[in-house]
C-alpha atoms as an extended CHARMM CRD file, in Angstrom:
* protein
*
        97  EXT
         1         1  UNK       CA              0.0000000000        0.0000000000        0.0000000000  PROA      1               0.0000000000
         2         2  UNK       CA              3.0840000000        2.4430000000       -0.0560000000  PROA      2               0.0000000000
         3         3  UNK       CA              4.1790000000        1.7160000000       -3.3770000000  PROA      3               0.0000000000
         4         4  UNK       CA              4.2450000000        5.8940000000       -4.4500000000  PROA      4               0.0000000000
         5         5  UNK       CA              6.0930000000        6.7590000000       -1.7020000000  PROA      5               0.0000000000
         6         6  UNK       CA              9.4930000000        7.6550000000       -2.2010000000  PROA      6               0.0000000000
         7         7  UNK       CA             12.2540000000        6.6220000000        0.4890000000  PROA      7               0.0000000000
         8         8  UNK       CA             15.5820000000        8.3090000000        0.8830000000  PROA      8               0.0000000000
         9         9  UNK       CA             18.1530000000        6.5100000000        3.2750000000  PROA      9               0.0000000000
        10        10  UNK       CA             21.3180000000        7.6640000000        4.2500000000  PROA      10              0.0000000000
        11        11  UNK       CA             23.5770000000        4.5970000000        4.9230000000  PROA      11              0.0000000000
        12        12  UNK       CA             25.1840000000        5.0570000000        8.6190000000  PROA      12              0.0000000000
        13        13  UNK       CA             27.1560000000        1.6070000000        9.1520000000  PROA      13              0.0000000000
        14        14  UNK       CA             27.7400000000       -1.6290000000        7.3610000000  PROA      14              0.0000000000
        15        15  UNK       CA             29.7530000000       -4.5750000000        9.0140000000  PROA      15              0.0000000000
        16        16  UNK       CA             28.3660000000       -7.2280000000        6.4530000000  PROA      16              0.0000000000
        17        17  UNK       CA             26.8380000000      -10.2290000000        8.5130000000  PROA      17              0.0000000000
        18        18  UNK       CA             26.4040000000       -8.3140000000       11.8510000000  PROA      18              0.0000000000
        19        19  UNK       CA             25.2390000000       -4.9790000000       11.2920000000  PROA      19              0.0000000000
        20        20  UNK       CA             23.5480000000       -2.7890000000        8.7560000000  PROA      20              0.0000000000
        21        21  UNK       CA             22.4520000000        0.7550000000       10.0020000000  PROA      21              0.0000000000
        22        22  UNK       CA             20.3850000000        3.7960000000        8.0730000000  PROA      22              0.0000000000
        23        23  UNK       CA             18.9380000000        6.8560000000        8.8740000000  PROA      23              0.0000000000
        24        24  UNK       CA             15.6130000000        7.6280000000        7.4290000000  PROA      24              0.0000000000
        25        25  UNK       CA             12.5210000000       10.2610000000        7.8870000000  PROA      25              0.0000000000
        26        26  UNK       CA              9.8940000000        7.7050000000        9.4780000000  PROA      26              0.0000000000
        27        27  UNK       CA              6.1770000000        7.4660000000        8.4700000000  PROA      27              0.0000000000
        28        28  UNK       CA              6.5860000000       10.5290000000        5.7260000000  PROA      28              0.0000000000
        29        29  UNK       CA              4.4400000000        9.1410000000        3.5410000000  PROA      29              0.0000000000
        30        30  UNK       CA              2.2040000000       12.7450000000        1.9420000000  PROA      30              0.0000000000
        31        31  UNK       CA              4.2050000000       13.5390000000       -1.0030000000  PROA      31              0.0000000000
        32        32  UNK       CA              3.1640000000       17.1400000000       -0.7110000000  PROA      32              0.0000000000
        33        33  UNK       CA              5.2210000000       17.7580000000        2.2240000000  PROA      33              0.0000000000
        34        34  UNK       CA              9.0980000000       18.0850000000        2.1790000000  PROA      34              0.0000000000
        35        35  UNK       CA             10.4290000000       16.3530000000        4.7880000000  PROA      35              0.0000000000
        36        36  UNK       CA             14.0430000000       16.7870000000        4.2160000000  PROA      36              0.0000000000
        37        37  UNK       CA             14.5070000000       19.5310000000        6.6820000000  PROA      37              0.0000000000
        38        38  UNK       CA             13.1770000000       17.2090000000       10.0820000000  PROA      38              0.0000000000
        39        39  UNK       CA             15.4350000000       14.9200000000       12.0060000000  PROA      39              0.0000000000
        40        40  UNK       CA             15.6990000000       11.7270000000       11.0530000000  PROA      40              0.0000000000
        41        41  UNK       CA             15.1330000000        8.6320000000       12.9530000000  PROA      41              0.0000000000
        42        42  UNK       CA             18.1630000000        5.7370000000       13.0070000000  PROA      42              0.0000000000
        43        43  UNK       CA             17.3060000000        2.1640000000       12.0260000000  PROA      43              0.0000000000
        44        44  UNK       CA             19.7420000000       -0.7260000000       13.2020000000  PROA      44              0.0000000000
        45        45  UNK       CA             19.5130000000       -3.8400000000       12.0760000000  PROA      45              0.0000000000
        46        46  UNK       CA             22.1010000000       -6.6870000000       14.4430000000  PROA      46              0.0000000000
        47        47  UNK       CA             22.4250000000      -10.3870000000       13.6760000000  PROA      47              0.0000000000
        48        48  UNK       CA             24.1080000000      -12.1590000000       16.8560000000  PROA      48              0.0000000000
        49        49  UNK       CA             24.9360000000      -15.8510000000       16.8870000000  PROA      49              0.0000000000
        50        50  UNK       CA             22.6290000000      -17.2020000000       19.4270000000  PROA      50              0.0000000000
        51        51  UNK       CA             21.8670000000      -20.8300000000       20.1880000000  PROA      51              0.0000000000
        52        52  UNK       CA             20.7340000000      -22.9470000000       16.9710000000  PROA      52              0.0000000000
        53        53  UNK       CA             21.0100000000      -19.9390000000       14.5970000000  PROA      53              0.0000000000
        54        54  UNK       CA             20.8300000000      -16.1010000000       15.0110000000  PROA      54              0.0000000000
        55        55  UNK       CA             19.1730000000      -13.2730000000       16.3110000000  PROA      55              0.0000000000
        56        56  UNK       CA             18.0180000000      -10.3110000000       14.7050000000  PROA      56              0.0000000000
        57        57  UNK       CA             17.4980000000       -6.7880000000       16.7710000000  PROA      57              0.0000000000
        58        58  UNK       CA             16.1500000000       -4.4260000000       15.1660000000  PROA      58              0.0000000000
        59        59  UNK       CA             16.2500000000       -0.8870000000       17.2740000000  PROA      59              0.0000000000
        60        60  UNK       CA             14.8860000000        2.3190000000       16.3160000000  PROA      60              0.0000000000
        61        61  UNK       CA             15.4010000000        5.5020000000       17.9810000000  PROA      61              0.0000000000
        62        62  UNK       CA             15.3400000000        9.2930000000       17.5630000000  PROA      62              0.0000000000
        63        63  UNK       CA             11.6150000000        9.2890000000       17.4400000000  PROA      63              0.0000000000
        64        64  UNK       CA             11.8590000000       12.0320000000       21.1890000000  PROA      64              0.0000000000
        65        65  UNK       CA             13.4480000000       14.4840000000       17.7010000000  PROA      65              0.0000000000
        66        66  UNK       CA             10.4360000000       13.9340000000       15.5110000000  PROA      66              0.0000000000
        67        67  UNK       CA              8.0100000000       17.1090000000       15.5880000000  PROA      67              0.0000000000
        68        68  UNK       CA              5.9780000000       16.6800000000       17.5900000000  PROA      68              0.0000000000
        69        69  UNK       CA              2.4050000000       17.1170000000       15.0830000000  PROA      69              0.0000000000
        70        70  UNK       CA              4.0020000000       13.9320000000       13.4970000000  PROA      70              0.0000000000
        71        71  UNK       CA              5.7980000000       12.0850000000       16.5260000000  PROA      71              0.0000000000
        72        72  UNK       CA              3.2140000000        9.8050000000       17.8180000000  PROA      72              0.0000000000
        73        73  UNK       CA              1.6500000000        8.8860000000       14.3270000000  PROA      73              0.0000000000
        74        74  UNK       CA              5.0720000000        8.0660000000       12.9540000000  PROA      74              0.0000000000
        75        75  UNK       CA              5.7670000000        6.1990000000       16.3150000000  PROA      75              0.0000000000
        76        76  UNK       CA              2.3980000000        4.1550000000       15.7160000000  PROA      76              0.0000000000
        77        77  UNK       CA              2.8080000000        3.2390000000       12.4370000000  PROA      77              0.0000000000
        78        78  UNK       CA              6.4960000000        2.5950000000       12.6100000000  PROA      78              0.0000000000
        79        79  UNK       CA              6.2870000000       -0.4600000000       15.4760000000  PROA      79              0.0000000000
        80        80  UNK       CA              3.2160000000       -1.2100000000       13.1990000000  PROA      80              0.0000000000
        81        81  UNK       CA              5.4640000000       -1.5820000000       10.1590000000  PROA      81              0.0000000000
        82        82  UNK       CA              8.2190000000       -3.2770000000       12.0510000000  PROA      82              0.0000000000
        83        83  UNK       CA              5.9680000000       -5.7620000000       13.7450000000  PROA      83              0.0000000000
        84        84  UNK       CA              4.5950000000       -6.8630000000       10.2150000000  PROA      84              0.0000000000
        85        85  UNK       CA              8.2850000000       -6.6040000000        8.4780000000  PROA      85              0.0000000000
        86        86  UNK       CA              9.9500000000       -9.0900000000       11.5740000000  PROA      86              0.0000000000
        87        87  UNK       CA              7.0950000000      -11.4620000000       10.6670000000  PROA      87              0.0000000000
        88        88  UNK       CA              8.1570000000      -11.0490000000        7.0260000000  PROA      88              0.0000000000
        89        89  UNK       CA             11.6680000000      -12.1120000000        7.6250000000  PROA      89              0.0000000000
        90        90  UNK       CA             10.5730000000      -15.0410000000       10.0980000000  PROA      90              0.0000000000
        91        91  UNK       CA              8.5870000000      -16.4380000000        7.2340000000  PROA      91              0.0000000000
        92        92  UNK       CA             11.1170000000      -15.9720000000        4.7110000000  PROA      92              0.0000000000
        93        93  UNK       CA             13.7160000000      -17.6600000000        7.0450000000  PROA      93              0.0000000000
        94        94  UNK       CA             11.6750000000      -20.5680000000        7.8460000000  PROA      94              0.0000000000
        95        95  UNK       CA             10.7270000000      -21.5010000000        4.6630000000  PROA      95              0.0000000000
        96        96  UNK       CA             14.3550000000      -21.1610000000        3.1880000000  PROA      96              0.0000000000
        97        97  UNK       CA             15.0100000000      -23.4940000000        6.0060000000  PROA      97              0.0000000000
């Protein structure tokens, strides 16, 4: 359902096979609105060896620099969006199993 939104990342860290980090404007999803001048929120993704495979974290934080109009809608629908894209991965791991 967000296929005409446009998404600009800047890259923060890569340690291939443990880390990946970006930093991204969450939830700005009205293409009338420019949201290049707001703070951006930073998304890291960690993969851990843990017993019998490995664990994913995902963490993301900055949303207390959000404005605050937008800060507890992007809040909302980012753990939304995260809780549907962890079940994503889960099902793409287990089936590549």
């Amino acid at each position: 359902g967000y296929e005409h939104v446009k998404m600009s990342l800047e890259l923060v860290d890569v340690v291939p096979e443990k880390k990946l980090s970006y930093r991204w404007h969450p939830y700005a999803v009205d293409p009338n609105v420019d949201y290049s001048g707001e703070p951006t929120t930073l998304v890291t993704f960690t993969l851990e060896d843990a017993d019998g495979g490995t664990q994913l974290t995902i963490v993301e934080s900055g949303f207390d620099q959000i404005p605050a109009h937008r800060r507890a809608e992007a809040l909302k629908m980012n753990d939304r969006g995260w809780t549907s894209q962890a079940k994503n991965i889960e099902r793409y791991v287990t089936a590549t199993r």
